[in-house]
N, C-alpha and C positions, 0 to 999 in steps of 0.2 A: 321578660325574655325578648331584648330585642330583635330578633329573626321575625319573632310573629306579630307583632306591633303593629306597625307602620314602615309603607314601602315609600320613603321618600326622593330615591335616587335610584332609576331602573337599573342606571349603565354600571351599577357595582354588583348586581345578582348574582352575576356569575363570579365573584372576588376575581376578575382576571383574568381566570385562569379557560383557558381552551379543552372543546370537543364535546362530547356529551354529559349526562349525570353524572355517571363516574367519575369524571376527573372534576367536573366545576362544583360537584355537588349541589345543583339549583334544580328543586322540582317542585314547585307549589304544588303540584296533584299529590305528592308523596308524603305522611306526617313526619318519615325519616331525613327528610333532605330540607337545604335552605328555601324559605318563603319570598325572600327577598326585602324582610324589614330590617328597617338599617337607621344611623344616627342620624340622618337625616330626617326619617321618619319621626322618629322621637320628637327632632329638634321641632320638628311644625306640628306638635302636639303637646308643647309644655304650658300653654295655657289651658289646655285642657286638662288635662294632666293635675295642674295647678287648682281646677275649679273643682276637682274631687274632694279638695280640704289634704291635699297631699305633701306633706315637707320634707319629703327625702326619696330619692327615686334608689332602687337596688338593683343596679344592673348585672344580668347573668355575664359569667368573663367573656372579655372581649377581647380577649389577645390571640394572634392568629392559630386559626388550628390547620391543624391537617385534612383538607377538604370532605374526605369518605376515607372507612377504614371498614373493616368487615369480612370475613370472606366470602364468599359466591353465593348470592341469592341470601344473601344479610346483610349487604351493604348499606350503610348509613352515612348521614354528615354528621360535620360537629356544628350544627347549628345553635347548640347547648352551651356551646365553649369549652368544654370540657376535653378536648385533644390537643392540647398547646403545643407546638412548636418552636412557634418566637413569641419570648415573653418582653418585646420591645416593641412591637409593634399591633397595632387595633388588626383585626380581624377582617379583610381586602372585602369581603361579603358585607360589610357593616360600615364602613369609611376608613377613615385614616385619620393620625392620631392628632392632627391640626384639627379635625372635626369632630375631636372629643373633647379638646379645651375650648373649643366654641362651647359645644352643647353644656359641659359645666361650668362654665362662665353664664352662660345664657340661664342656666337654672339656678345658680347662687344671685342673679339678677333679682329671680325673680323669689325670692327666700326659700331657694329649695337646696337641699344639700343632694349629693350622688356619691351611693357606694357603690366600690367592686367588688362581685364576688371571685376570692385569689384562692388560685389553686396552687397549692406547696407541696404538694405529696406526691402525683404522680402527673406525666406528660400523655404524651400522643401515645400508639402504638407503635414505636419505631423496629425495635430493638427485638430479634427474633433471640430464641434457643437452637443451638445446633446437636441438643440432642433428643430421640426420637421420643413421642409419645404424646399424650395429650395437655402436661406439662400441670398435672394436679401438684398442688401443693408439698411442699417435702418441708418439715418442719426443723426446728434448727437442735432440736436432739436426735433426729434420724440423721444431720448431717449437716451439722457445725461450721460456720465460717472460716477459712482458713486466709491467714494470712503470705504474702509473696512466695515464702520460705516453706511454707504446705505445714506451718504449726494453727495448727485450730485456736480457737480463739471464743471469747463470748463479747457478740460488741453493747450490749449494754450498758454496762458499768464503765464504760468508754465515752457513749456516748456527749456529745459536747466538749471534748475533751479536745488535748494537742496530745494525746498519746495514742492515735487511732491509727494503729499499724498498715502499710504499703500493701495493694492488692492485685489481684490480676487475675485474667480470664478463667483460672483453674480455682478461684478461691469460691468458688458458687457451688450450690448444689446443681444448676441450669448453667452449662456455658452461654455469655452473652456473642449475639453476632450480629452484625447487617448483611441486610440479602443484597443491598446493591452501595456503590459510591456514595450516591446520591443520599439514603439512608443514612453512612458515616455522618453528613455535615449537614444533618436533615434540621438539626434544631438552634435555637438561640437564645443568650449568650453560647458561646460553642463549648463549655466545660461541659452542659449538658449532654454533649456528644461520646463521651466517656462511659463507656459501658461495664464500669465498676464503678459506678455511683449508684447503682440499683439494687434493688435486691437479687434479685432472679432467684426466687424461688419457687416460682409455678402461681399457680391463680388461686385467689385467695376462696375463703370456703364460706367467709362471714362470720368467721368463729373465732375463737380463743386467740393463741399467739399470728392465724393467719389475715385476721383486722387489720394486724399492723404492716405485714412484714410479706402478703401475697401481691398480686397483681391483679388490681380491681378491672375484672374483664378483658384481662389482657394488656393494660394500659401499664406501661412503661412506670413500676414502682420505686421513687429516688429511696434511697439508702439516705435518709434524714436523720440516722444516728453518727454518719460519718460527717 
């Protein structure tokens, strides 16, 4: 986990970004928010590292997230990695991504290999519901996907396919929405910005069909059958 490593570069703690916890997400006193270890830190620790008898480092994702997400008096960072927004660039709290082909350069130097751990199933919290309630799960026989045209569908057997029918705001059990502009273009590549590439079917329960197909914690679930 790099966050909690090694702080090898003060002036990126705060990824950036301005004002207090909330917005920068850096509070070493807090185990919710950033510590400030970063690829720097790492990088002046791979002889260490190295003298564990260690040949492969597994780095938690490092691509940038959305600094805190939460509501009131739950706010957290994504120190974890786990809230991506841009899947193009290293995570501003951590370096930047000329200081990650150092660091794995630096470590196939030294015969170590580096994996990522890649997140393909769900993003950040961008993407609200506009309609009311606590947004429990609604399963897809209580209410079926429906396609542009408002014909129901089962995407399934679709799935992988070039036969995955056109969709739109009305085709969800949850209407998808942003609360602000800024939201719309909040992530990247920007196709991620399409709020029918998701599920939206409310938060998942850890169970049966909502493993697949809920919103783990809220977090923004891609529609990976389409």
């Amino acid at each position: 986990m790099t966050d909690r490593f090694a702080n090898g570069d003060k002036t990126n703690d705060k990824g950036g970004f301005t004002g207090g916890v909330a917005e920068t997400g850096f509070d070493p006193t807090d185990k919710g928010m950033f510590h400030g270890g970063d690829l720097a830190g790492l990088m002046s620790k791979l002889d260490y590292i190295k003298g564990l008898g260690t040949t492969a480092i597994w780095l938690t994702p490092s691509f940038q997230n959305r600094p805190t997400q939460g509501p009131e008096g739950e706010l957290s960072a994504g120190y974890h990695g786990y809230w991506i927004t841009d899947f193009t660039r290293i995570d501003s709290h951590l370096g930047t991504n000329a200081e990650m082909k150092e660091l794995i350069a630096a470590a196939h130097a030294k015969g170590m290999k580096v994996y990522f751990d890649i997140v393909t199933n769900h993003t950040a919290d961008v993407i609200d519901y506009k309609d009311p309630g606590d947004y429990s799960y609604i399963s897809k026989e209580d209410k079926p996907y429906a396609d542009a045209s408002g014909k129901a569908f089962d995407d399934a057997p679709l799935a992988g396919g070039d036969s995955f029918p056109a969709l739109d705001e009305k085709s969800f059990p949850y209407t998808p929405v942003f609360n602000s502009k800024a939201d719309a273009k909040a992530k990247t590549p920007a196709w991620l910005n399409d709020p029918t590439l998701y599920h939206n079917r409310g938060n998942s329960t850890f169970e049966g069909e909502s493993s697949t197909y809920g919103d783990f914690f809220g977090l923004d679930d891609l529609f990976t059958e389409n």
